[in-house]
N, C-alpha and C positions, 0 to 999 in steps of 0.2 A: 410399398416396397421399402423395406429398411436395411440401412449397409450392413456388414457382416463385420466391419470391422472402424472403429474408429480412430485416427491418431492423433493424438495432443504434443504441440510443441513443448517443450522443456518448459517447467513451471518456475517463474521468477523466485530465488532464494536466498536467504540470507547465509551469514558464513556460519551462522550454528544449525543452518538447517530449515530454517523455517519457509513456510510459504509467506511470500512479500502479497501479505491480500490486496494491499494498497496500489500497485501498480497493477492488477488486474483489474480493480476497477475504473484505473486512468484509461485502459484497456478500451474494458467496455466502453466507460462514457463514449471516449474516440472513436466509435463503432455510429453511433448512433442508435434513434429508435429501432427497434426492431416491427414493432409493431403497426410501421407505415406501410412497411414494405409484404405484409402478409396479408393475403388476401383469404378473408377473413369468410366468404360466401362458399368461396371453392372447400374452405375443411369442414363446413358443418354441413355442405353438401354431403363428401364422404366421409363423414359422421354418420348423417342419417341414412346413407347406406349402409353402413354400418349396422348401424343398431337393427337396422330392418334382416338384413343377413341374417343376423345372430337370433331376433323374435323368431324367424322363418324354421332354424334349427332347434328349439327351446318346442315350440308347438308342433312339429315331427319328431319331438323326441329325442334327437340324435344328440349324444353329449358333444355338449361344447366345453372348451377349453382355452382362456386368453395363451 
């Protein structure tokens, strides 16, 4: 399931306009790893459901489409 809609707070900017790249990555770092926290068995699980889905359509024929 993916959102319908995404919303981004206001992008840090300079006074001529620019994106301030530098404090989005003070940003991030401040976030931490991401990749502790992602369990990493559950997505290639549905992954491989995934692909399995889509071979099952492919070999009945049926067009598929991402």
């Amino acid at each position: 399931m993916t959102p319908k809609t995404v919303v981004f707070d206001e992008l840090p900017k300079t006074a001529t306009g620019k994106t301030q790249k530098f404090v989005l990555r003070e940003k991030a770092r401040a976030m931490g790893s991401l990749t502790k926290s992602v369990n990493t068995e559950f997505i290639r699980s549905k992954f491989k459901r995934w692909v399995q889905g889509v071979a099952c359509l492919v070999l009945a024929g049926i067009p598929f489409s991402s």
